[in-house]
N, C-alpha and C positions, 0 to 999 in steps of 0.2 A: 504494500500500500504506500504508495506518494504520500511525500508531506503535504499536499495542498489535499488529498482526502483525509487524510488525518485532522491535519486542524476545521478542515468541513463537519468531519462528524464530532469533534470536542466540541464546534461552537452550537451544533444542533444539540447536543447532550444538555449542554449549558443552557443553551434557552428551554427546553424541556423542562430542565430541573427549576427554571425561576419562575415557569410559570405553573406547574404543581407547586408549588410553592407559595406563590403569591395568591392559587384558589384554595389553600387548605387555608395560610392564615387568616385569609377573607372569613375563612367560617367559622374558625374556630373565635374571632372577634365577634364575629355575630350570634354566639354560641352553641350553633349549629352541631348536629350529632357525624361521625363516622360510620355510624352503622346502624342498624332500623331500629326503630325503637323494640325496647323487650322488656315483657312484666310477666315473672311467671304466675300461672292462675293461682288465686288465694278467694277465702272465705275472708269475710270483713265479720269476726266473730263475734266481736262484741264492741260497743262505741260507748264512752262515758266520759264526759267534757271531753279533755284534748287524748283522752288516753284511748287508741285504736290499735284492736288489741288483732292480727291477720293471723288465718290457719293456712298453711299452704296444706294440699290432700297431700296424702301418703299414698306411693306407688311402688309396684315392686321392686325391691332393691334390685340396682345395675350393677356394685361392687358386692366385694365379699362383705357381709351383713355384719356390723359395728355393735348396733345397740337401735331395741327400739322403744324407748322412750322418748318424752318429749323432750325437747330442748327450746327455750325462748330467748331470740336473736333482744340485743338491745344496741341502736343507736346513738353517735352521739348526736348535740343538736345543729352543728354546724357542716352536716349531711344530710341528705335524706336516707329514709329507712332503705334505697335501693342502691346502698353500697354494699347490703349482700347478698344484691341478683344483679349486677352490673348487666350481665350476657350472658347467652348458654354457655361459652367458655368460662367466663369467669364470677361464678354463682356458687357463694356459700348454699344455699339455698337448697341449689339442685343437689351436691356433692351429698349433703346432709341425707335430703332424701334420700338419694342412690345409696347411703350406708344404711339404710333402716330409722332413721329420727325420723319423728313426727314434731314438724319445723310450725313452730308460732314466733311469731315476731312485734315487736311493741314500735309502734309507729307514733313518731311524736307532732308529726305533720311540717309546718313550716311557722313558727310563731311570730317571727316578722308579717307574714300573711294574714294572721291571724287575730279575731277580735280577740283580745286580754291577751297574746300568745306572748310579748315583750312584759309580762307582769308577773309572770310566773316565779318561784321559787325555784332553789335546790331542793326542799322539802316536796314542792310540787310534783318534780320526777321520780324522785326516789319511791313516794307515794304509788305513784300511779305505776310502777314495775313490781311496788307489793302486791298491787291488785292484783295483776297478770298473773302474777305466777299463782292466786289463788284460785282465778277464772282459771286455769290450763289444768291447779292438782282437781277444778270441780270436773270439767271436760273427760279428763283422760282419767283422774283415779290413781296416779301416779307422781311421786316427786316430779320435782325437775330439774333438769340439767339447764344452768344459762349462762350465756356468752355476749359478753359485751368489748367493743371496739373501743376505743381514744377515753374520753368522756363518757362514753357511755359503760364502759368498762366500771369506772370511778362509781357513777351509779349505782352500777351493780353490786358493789362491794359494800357502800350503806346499806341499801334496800334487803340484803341479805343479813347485815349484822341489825337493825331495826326489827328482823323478824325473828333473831337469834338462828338463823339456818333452818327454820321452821319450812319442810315440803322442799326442800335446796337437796340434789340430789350432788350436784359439783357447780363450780367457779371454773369458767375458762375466760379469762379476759387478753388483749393484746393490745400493746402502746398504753398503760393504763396503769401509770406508777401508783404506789400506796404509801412510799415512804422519800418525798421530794426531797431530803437530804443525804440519801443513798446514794444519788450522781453527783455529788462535793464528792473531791478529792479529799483523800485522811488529810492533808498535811494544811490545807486552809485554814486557816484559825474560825472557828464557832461564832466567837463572841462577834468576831466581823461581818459573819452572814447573819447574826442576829440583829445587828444594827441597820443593814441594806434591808432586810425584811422588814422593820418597820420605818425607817423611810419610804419602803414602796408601799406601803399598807396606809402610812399618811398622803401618800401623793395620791395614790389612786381614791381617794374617801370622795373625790367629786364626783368621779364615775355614780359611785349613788344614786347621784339625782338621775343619772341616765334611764335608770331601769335595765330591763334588756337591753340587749343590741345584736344586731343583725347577723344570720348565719356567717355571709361573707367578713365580717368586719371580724368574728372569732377565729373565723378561717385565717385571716390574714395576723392575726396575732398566734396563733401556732406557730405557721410558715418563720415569722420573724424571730422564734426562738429557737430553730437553727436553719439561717443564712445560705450557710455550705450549700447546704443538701437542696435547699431550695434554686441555687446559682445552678446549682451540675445537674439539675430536674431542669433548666430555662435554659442551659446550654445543648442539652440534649436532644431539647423539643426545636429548636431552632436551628439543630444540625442536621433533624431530617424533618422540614417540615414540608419537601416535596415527596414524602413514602405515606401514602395515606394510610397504610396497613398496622405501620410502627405506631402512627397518632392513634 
């Protein structure tokens, strides 16, 4: 191949690659999806204020069979509950079934959305994940097993010690510290992250009057408490964002 084909087909490569590129990021600014939308089918078991409480049916297991009691998924609140049915590939959801669980899930909706949803307590959630797991031991007859993500993990770990492990069959939670001075280094001095904690405990005391605040606005205060990891997640998406597959 000649160098004048050669540099012919780099500069078609190139403009190929800018303009998959410059149509992905168009949509993902417009928050457009990659893939069809998916909800896998669920019973809306029970509704009571914000607290919705979904059964997805049970189907014969596809893997070798785990365990078939229930398990109730918990969200945190600055997702929605359908970070674990993302897609048929990637569905806590489905996986669960396919092991034998009988999958309920506590949907906390969207409270920005929502009338009183920015008024809500800690007390409020923790509450309304007691109830659930009461509503699933009335249903099923059985403890439960329940797993919570970020936040909603944290949740789970009140909601469980409020009812003393009462109908609590196991705790699986992920991203969902219990002891925030576990990740301090031994050799930090105490008395200094004592101080900086309540310096931030008095800065933040205006936040108060705010009330809630918006799923995105918690999102983006996670993100901002590690940087890194967010920079090399923005260098990533930026490096292919003409592969619509990888997006």
């Amino acid at each position: 191949m000649g160098t004048k084909q050669r540099a012919k087909r780099d500069w078609r490569r190139r403009l190929r690659r800018t303009y998959f590129s410059a149509r992905n990021a168009t949509r993902m600014i417009r928050g457009g999806r990659f893939t069809p939308p998916y909800e896998a089918e669920y019973e809306l078991a029970h509704q009571e204020g914000a607290l919705r409480l979904r059964h997805y049916p049970q189907e014969p297991p596809t893997l070798p069979l785990v365990c078939e009691q229930p398990i109730l998924l918990v969200p945190p609140l600055m997702v929605t509950a359908q970070v674990y049915d993302i897609s048929p590939e990637l569905s806590a959801v489905a996986y669960l079934r396919g092991r034998g669980f009988d999958v309920w899930l506590v949907d906390f909706g969207s409270p920005e959305r929502e009338r009183g949803g920015l008024e809500r307590t800690l007390d409020d959630h923790v509450l309304m994940i007691a109830r659930a797991i009461d509503l699933v031991r009335a249903r099923t007859g059985q403890d439960v097993h329940i797993a919570g993500y970020s936040q909603g993990g944290m949740f789970v770990y009140q909601a469980v010690a409020y009812r003393g492990s009462e109908g609590v069959a196991s705790v699986v939670t992920f991203g969902s510290p219990v002891d925030m001075q576990k990740n301090i280094p031994a050799d930090v001095n105490r008395g200094l992250i004592s101080n900086l904690s309540h310096a931030l405990r008095v800065t933040m005391r205006p936040m108060d009057l705010l009330g809630g605040v918006p799923g995105s606005l918690s999102s983006l205060a996670f993100k901002l408490m590690s940087p890194r990891k967010e920079l090399k997640y923005l260098r990533m998406i930026l490096g292919n964002l003409d592969d619509r597959e990888l997006l």
